[in-house]
C-alpha positions as CSV (number, residue, x, y, z in Angstrom):
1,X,0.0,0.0,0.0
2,X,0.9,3.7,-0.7
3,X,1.4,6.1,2.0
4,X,0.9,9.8,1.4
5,X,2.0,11.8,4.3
6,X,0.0,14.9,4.6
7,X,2.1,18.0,7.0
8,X,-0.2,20.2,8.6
9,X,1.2,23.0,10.8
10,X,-1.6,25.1,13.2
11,X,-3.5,27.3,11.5
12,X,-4.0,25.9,8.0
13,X,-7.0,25.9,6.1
14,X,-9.6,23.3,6.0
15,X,-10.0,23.6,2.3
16,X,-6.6,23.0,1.9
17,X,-6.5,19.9,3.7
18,X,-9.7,18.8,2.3
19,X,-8.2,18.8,-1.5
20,X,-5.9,16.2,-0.7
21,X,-8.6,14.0,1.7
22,X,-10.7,13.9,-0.9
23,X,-8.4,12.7,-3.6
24,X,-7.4,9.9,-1.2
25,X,-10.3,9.3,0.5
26,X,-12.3,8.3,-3.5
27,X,-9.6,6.4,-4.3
28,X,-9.9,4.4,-1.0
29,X,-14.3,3.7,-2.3
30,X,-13.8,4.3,-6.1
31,X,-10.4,3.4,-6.7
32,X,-8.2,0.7,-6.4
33,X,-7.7,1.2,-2.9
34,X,-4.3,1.5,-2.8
35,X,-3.2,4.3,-1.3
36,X,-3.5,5.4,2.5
37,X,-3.1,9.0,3.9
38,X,-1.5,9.6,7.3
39,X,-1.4,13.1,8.7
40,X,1.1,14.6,10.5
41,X,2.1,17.9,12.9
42,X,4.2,19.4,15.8
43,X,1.6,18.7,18.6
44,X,-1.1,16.2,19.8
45,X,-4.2,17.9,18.4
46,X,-3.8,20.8,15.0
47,X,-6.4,23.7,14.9
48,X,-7.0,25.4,11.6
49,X,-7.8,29.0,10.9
50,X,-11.6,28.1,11.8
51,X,-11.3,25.9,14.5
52,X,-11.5,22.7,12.9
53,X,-9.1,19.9,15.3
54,X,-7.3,17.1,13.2
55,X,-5.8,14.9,15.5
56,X,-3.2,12.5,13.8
């Protein structure tokens, strides 16, 4: 399986993010399944600019 590791530092945006979750995330259901994304930062829990947590 393919890993994509995703870097997010506190304060990014949400719609950033979400470009790369979706692409992953449909190729997870549609696709062949093959590739896995695994998120990454500095600290335990990542807040964005609108207070959306992503805990890795």
């Amino acid at each position: 399986m393919k890993k994509v590791l995703l870097l997010l530092a506190n304060g990014f945006e949400a719609y950033e993010a979400s470009v790369f979750t979706d692409v992953i995330g449909w190729n997870r259901l549609e696709g062949d399944g093959t590739t896995e994304l695994v998120s990454c930062g500095m600290h335990d829990k990542i807040k964005s600019t609108w207070n959306f947590y992503r805990c890795p």
